[in-house]
Structures are given as C-alpha cells and as structure tokens.
C-alpha positions in Angstrom: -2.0 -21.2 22.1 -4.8 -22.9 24.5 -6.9 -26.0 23.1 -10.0 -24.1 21.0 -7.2 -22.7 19.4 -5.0 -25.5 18.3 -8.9 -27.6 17.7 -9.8 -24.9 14.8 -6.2 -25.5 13.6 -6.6 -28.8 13.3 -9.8 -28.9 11.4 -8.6 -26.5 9.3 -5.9 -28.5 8.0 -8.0 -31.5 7.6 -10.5 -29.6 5.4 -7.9 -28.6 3.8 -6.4 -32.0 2.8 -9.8 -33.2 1.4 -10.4 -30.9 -1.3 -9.9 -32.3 -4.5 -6.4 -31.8 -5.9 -7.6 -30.0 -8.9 -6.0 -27.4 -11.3 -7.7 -24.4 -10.7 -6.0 -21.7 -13.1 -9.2 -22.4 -15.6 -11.0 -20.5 -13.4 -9.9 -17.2 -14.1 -11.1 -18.0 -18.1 -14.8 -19.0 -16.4 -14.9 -15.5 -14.8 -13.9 -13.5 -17.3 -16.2 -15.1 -19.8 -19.1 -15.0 -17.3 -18.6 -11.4 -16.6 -18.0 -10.2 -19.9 -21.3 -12.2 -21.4 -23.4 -10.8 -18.6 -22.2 -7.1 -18.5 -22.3 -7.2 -22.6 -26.1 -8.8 -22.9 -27.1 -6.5 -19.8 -25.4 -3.7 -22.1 -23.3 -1.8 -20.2 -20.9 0.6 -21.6 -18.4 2.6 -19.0 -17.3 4.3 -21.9 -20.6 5.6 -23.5 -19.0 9.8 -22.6 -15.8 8.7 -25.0 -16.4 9.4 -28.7 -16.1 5.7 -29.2 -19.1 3.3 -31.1 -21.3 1.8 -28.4 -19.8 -1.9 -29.5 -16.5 -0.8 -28.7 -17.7 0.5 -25.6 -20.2 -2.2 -24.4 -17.0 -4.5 -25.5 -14.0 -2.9 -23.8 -16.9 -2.6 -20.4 -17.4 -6.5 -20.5 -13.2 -7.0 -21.0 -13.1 -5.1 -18.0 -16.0 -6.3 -15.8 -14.8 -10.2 -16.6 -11.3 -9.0 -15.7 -12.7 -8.6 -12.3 -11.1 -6.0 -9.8 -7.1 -6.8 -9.8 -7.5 -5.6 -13.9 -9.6 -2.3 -13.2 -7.5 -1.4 -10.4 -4.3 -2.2 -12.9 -6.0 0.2 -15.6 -7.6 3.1 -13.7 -4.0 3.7 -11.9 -1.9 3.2 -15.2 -4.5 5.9 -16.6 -3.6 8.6 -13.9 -1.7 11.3 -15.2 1.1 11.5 -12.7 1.5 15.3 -11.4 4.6 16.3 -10.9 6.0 19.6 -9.0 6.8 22.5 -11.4 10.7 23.1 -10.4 12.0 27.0 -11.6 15.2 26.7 -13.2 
C-alpha cells in the first residue's frame, strides 16, 4: 500500500467519524411514503392488464414503487412459476 493510498484511507475514516451518530432505520418509512405518494398522484398502475379496480392497482403500484428495488426484486422472483423437468415413470 504506497502513501495516496493509505492518504484516501485516512480521510475516509475521518469523514466517516464526523457524521452525526443518528438512527437511520426511519428512512426506509420516508422512502416508501415518498414513492408510493408520488407514483399514486402521478397515477400509475403496473397492474392496469389484471382484472383488478384501478385503486387497487394504482395502490398495490405505489406499495411497490415505495418498496424500492430489494421488494420488486423479492416479488417478481417469488411470482415465477418454477419449471421443473417432466421425469417418465
């Protein structure tokens, strides 16, 4: 490890140490209220093809837009039919 090296480390840590020792879990409840209220006033509906009402849709869209990525990835993979081999008995 030269000296740039162990520099950036340095000040990395020391940025580090002055951030404001703050509890941060709230944040997740700020982003899922600030995605769901703009996807749901901006009126998007991911499920408008279902035979679902349009609240239920526009709804269920702003759960999922708030959720943020880690939540859609969760649902579209749990909503994969898994395909399994036919095996002849």
């Amino acid at each position: 490890m030269d000296f740039r090296s162990k520099s950036r480390l340095c000040k990395c840590q020391i940025w580090a140490n002055r951030q404001p020792n703050l509890d941060r879990r709230w944040l997740i409840y700020v982003a899922l209220v600030t995605g769901g209220l703009l996807s749901w006033f901006c009126g998007l509906n991911l499920f408008a093809l279902l035979p679902i009402p349009p609240v239920v849709g526009t709804g269920l869209t702003a759960l999922l837009v708030g959720g943020g990525s880690p939540l859609i990835h969760v649902v579209v993979n749990k909503a994969r039919a898994p395909v399994y081999p036919q095996v002849g008995l």
